[in-house]
C-alpha positions in Angstrom: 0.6 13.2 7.5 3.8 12.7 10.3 6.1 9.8 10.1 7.2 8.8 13.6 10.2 6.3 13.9 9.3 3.5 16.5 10.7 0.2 17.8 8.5 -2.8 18.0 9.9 -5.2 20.0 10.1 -9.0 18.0 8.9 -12.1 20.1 11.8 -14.6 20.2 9.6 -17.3 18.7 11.4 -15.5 15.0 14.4 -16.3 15.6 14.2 -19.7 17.2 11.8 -20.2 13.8 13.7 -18.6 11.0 15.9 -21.0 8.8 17.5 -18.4 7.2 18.1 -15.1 6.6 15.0 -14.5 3.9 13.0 -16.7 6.0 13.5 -14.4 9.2 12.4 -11.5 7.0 9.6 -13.2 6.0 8.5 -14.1 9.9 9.6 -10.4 10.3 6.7 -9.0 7.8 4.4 -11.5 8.6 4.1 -10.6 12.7 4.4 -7.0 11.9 1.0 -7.4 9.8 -0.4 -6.6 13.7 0.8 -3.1 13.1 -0.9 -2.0 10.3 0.5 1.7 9.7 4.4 0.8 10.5 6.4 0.0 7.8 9.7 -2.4 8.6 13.1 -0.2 8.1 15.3 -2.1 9.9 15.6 -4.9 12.0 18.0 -3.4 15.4 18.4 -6.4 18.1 15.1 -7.4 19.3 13.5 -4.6 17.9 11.8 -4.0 14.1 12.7 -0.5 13.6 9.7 1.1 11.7 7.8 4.3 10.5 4.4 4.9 11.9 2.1 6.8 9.6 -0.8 8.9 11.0 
């Protein structure tokens, strides 16, 4: 099994959204249920940095 590292660009809708800091990490985790095999590292400007599993 490969890991790839991938950016997943974040719709704005998140930030406009997010009341906080725990609450954008929350919208963060919640949209990126979409992606099922990339798991959330970092979040980079508009883009969820994340691992892809084969």
């Amino acid at each position: 099994m490969n890991d790839f590292e991938t950016k997943v660009l974040l719709p704005s809708w998140i930030w406009e959204k997010a009341e906080n800091k725990e609450h954008f990490k929350e919208l963060v985790l919640d949209y990126m249920q979409r992606y099922p095999n990339y798991d959330v590292k970092k979040v980079k400007g508009k883009y969820a940095i994340c691992e892809r599993r084969d």
